[in-house]
Short mmCIF file of the C-alpha atoms (twelve columns), coordinates in Angstrom:
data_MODEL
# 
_entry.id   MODEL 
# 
loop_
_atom_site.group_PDB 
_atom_site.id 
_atom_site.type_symbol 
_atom_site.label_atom_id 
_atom_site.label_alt_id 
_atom_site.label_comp_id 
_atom_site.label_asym_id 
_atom_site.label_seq_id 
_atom_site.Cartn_x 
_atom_site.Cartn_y 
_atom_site.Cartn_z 
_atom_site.pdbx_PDB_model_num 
ATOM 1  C CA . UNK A 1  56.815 75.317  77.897 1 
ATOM 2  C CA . UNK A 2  54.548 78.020  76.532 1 
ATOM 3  C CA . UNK A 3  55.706 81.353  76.438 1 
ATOM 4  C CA . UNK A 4  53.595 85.078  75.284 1 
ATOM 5  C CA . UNK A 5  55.470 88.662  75.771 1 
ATOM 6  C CA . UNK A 6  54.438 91.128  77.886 1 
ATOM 7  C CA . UNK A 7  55.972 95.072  78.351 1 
ATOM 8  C CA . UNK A 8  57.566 95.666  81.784 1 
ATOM 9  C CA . UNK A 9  59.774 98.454  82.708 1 
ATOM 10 C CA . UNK A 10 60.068 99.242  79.042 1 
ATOM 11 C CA . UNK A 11 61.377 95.499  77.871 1 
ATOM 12 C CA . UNK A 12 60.294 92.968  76.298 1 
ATOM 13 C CA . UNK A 13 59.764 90.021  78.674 1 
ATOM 14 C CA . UNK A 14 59.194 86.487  77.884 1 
ATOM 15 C CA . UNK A 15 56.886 84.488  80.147 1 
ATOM 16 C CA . UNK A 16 55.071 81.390  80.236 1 
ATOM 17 C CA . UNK A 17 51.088 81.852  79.309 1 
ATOM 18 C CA . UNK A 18 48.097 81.312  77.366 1 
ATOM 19 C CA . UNK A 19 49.002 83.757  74.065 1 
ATOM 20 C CA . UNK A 20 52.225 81.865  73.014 1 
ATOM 21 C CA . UNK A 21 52.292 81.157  69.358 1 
ATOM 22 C CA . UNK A 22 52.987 77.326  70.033 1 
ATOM 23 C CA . UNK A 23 49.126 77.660  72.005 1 
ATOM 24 C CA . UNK A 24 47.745 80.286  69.538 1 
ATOM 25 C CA . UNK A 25 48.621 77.657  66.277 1 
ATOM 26 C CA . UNK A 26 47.095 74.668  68.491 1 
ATOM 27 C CA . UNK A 27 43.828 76.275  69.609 1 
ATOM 28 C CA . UNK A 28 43.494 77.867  65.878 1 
ATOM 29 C CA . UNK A 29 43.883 74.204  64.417 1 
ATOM 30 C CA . UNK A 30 41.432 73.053  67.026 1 
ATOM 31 C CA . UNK A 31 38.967 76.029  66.494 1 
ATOM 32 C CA . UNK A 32 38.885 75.574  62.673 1 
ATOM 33 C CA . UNK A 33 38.690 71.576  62.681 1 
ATOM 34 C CA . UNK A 34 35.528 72.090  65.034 1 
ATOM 35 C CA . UNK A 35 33.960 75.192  62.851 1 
ATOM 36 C CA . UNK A 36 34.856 72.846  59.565 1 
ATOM 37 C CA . UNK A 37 32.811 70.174  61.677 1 
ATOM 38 C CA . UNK A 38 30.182 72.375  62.581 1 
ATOM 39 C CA . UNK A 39 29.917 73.700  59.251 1 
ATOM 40 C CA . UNK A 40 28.781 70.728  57.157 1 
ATOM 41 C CA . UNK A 41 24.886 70.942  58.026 1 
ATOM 42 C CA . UNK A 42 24.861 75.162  57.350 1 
ATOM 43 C CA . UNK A 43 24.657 76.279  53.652 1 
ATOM 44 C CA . UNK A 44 25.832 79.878  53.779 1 
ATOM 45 C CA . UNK A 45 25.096 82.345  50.908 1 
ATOM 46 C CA . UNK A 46 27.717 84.221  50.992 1 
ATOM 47 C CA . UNK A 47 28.224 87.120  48.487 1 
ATOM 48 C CA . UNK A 48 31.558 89.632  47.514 1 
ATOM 49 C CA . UNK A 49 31.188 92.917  46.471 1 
ATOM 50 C CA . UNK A 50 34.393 93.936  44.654 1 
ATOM 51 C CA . UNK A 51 34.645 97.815  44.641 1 
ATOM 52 C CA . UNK A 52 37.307 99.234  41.871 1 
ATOM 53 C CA . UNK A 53 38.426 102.780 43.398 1 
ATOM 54 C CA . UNK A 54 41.310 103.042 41.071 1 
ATOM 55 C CA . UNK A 55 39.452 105.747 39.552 1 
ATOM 56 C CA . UNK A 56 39.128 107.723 42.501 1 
ATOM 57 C CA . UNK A 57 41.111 110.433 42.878 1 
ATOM 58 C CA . UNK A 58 42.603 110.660 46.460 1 
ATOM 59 C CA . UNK A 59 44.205 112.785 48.088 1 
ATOM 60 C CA . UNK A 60 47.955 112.123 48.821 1 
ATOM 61 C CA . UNK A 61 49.373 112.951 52.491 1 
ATOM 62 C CA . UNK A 62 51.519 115.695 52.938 1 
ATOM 63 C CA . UNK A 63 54.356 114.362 55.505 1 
ATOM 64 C CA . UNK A 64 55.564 116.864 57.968 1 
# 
């Protein structure tokens, strides 16, 4: 049985549906087997652009 959470009348309720993690882990291992699958014919150039901020100097948040 699949189960996702859902708010009503301010609890947490368990019920059976689609967005259960058991479902969400299944479709994810599905969804990345196919894109690995898909994936072998494209050559993607893909680039990172590391920014270093350390430097900058930010402004700290002043709790209340």
């Amino acid at each position: 049985m699949l189960w996702r959470y859902a708010f009503k009348a301010s609890q947490l309720v368990r019920y059976c549906g689609w967005y259960s993690n058991r479902a969400r882990g299944d479709r994810r291992l599905r969804t990345s087997k196919a894109d690995a699958e898909a994936g072998k014919d494209l050559c993607l150039d893909l680039t990172v652009e590391v920014l270093d901020v350390a430097e900058e100097n930010r402004d700290t948040p002043e709790w209340r």
